[in-house]
N, C-alpha and C positions, 0 to 999 in steps of 0.2 A: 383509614390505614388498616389493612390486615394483613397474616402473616404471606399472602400469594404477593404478584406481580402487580405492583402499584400499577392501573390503568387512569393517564390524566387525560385532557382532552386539550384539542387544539383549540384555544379563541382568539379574538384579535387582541386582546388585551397582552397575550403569554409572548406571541408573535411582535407584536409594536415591543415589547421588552428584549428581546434577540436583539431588534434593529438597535433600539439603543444600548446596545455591545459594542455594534463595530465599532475596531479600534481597540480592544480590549477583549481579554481569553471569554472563552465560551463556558459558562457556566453547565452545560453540560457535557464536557467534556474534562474532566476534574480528574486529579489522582485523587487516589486514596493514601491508608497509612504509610504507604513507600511513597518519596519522593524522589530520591536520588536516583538518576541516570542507570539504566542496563549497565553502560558502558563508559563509567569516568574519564578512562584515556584510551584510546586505539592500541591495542596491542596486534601481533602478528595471530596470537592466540582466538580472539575476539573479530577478525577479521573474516579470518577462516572457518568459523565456527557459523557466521552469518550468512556465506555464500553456502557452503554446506546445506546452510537449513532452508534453503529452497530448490535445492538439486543443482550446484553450479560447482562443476568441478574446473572451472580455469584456471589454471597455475597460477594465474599473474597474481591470486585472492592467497594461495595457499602454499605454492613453491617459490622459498627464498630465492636457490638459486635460478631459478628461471626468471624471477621479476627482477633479477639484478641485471640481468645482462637487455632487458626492456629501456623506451626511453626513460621512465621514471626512476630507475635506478634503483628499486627496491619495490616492494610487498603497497598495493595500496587498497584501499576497499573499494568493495563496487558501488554505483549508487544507490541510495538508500539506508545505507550505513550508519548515515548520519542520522538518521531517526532513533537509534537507540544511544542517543550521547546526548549531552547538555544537560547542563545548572539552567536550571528552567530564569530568565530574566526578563519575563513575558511585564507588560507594563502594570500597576496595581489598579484596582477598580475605583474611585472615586466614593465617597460615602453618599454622594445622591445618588447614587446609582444601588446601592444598596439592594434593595428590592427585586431589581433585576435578573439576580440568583435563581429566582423560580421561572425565567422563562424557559419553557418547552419543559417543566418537570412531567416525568411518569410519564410520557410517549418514547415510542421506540426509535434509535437510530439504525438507520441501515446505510455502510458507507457505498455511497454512488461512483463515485471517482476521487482520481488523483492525475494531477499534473506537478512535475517537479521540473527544478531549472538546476542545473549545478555546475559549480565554478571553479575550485579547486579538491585536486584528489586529498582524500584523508587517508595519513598514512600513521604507522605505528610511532605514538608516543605525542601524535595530537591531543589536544584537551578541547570542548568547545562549549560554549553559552548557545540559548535559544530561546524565541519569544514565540507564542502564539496567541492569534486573536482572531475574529472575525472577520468577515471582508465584506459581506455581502448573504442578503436575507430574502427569498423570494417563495410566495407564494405558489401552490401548484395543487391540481388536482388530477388525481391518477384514477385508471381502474384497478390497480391492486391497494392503495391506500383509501382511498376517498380524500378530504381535506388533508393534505400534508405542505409540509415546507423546506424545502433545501439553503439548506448554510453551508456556505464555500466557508474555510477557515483559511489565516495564512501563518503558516513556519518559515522561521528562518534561522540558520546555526550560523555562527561565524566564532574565529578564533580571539586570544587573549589582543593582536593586533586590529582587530575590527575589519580583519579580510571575513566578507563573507563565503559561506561553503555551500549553501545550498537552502534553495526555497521548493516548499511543497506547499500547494493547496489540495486536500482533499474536502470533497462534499460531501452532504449528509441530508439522506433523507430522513425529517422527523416526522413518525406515523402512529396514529393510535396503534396499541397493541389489540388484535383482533385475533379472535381463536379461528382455525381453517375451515373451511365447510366445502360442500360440494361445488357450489358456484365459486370457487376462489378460483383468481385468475390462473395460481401455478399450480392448482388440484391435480391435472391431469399431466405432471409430468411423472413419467413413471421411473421406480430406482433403476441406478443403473444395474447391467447383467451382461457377462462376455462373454466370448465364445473361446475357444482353446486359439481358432484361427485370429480373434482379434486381439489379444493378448499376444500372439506371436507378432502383430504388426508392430504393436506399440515399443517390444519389448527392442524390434528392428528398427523404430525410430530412436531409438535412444542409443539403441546401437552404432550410429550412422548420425548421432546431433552433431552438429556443423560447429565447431570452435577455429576462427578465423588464427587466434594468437598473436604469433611473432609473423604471420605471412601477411606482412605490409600489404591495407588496402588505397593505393593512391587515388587520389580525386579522380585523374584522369585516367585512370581504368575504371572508371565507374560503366555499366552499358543500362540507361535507365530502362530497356526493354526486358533487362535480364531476369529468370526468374528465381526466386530466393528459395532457400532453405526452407522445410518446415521442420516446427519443433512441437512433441507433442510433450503435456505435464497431464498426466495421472496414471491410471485411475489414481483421482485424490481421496487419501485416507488419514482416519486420525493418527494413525501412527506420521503421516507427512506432517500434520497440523502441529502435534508435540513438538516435530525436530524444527518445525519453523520459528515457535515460541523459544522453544532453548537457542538458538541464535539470535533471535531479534527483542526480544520481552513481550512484554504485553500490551506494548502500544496503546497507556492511558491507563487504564480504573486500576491496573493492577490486580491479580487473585492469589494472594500471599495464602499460605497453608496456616492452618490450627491458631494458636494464637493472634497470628498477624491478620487472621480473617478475621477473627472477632474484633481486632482494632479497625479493620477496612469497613467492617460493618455499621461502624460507630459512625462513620464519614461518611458513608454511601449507603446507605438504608434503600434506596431504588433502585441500587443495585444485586439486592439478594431478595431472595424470593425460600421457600420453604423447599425442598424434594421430595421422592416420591419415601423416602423412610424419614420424614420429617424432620429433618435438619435442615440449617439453611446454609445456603451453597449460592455463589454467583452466578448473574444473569450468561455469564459469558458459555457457559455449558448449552449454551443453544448450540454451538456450535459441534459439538458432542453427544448432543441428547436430542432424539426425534423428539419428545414428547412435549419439552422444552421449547425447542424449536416451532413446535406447533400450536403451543400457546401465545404465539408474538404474531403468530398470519403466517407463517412457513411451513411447508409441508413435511421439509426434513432436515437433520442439521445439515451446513454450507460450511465456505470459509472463512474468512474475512479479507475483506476490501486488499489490504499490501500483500497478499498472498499475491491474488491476483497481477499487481501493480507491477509486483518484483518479476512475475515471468516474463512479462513484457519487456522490463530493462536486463533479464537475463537473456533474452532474445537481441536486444542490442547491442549488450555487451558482446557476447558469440560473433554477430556479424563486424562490429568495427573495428574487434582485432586489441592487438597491446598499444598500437600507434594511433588509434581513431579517440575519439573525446562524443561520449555522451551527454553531449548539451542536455537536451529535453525529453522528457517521456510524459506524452499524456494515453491513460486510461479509463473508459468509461464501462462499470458494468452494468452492462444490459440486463442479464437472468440472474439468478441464482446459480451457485457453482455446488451443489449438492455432495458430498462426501458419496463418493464413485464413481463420480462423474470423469470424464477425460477430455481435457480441453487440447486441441491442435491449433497451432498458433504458425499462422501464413502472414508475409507481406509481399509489400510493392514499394517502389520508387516512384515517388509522385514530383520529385523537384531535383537538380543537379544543377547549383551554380554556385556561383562565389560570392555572399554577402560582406557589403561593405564593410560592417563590423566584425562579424564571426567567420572570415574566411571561405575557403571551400567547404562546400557541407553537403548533406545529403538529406533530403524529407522523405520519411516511409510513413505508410499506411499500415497499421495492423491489425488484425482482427483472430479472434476467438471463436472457435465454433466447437461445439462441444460433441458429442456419441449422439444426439436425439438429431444434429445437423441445424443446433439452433445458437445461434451469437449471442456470443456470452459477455467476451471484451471486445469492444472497440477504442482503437487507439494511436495516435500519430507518434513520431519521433523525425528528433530534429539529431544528426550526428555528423558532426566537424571531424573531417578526413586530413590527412597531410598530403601535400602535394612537391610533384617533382618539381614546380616549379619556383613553388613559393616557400617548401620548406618544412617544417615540424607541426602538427597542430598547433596553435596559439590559445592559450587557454581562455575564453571570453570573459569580459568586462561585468560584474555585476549592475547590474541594474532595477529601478522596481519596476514587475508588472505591474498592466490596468486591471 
């Protein structure tokens, strides 16, 4: 133990203790001194605060009276939402398991992806519970890791009735922390840098992002040939990162200020590390600090993983309109999303029919490509349209995934 960056190591012993998790929260994945929820009850306040914080100005999130005259008949949140709510009711660990606690300690996470499924809108004056645990624990060896191991985790919110609201699984790669050097896989990607001409692009794509709204998309005006909107999100900066924490929280360890840090510290000791004016400050400044950043095997700080997640379900919300229902959003990312970087987010229509269960719907393919012209997210969605013939969206059935 010393005052830097606990570095532990993968073996089978830490690994065989993950597995015996599933079933039960992820011991690294823990709060700190804060437990209580971002966001106790939904308010109209707290809704609008969250789309905001990742560039989403849809009425339906932020204008009463536009969402009232929608089918929902008021203000509802987008998905996602739901991750900053819930009295955590995840199941307790058993005392033979005990031990357990230390699997994967002092290795780094990097989140990989997310896929979510969701079932009813959350609207203001909701309340909700939420459990997470692991699902699944698999070995892998990378060229930017060496030995690492990805853990799918599973969430789920549901209300005071036991309607559930929405499941997310994100994964995690766990990797030794390694300092960068010349042969590291992402050494050579260079900062970003613009030109007056392509900052005029971007500034015209945002000019011209595509909000479907109240102009009903019917199944059968679907043309699977037709080509979609692109939407571009950056250059990403930390001033974007701030306003995404102040709508959504901190998604886990928590980094409460002055006092509360020295209680987060008492809890989470692998998660603070010394700075460069010797104080100790959270692991999470990687995403703010090159130097930081480059201590973990990153060349420069990034974002983090539902940054990403949310553009993609901000690119579906946009297309399915106030009348569509975003079943599903899955996201993987591929690179690193670097602080300058400018991600352009393109899809397709890969499926247009009517499933037995979930009605008419739509499957798009999405993908990420960043200013180097290198993929970044790759991602499907699944989104239930209303049809002239059958009717209003039907909200689908929850169910558990495999």
């Amino acid at each position: 133990m010393t005052d830097s960056l606990i570095h532990g190591k993968i073996t089978d012993e830490s690994v065989e203790m993950m597995r015996r998790r599933i079933g039960y929260p992820n011991p690294t994945l823990r709060t700190g001194y804060v437990t209580w929820p971002w966001n106790s009850e939904a308010t109209a306040d707290s809704i609008r605060q969250f789309a905001h914080g990742y560039g989403d100005i849809n009425p339906l999130y932020s204008d009463p009276a536009h969402a009232a005259k929608s089918r929902w008949g008021g203000l509802v949140a987008p998905p996602g939402f739901e991750w900053t709510m819930g009295v955590d009711r995840s199941p307790e660990v058993p005392e033979e398991l005990a031990e357990t606690r230390r699997a994967l300690r002092g290795v780094h996470l990097f989140n990989a992806g997310h896929e979510g499924w969701f079932y009813k809108p959350v609207t203001p004056g909701v309340t909700l519970s939420k459990s997470g645990t692991v699902a699944r624990v698999e070995d892998k060896v990378s060229e930017f890791a060496g030995r690492s191991v990805i853990v799918t985790n599973e969430h789920r919110w549901w209300d005071e009735a036991g309607d559930t609201y929405a499941v997310r699984r994100p994964w995690y790669v766990h990797a030794e922390r390694k300092p960068v050097t010349k042969e590291h896989k992402y050494a050579k990607d260079e900062r970003a840098h613009y030109t007056d001409e392509q900052i005029e692009e971007i500034d015209a794509a945002y000019d011209n992002e595509f909000i479907r709204g109240s102009d009903t998309l019917f199944h059968e005006d679907v043309r699977p040939d037709e080509a979609l909107p692109k939407m571009v999100k950056g250059p990403f900066t930390v001033t974007d990162l701030i306003n995404f924490f102040m709508g959504a929280g901190w998604y886990g360890y928590g980094c409460p200020p002055l006092r509360m840090a020295r209680e987060n510290r008492k809890r989470l000791r692998g998660f603070y590390s010394r700075n460069d004016f010797g104080s100790w400050d959270a692991i999470m400044r990687i995403h703010w600090e090159d130097d930081t950043a480059r201590s973990i095997g990153v060349p420069a700080s990034y974002d983090i993983g539902p940054v990403r997640w949310m553009w993609l379900v901000h690119y579906c919300t946009n297309f399915a309109g106030d009348d569509g229902w975003v079943y599903r959003v899955r996201g993987e990312f591929r690179r690193f999303n670097y602080v300058g970087d400018t991600t352009w987010i393109t899809a397709a229509i890969t499926e247009h029919r009517v499933d037995d269960v979930l009605g008419p719907l739509v499957e798009l393919s999405l993908t990420g490509t960043n200013q180097r012209g290198q993929e970044n997210i790759r991602g499907s969605a699944t989104i239930l349209l209303p049809s002239r013939k059958s009717g209003p969206v039907q909200l689908p059935p929850y169910r558990p995934h495999d």
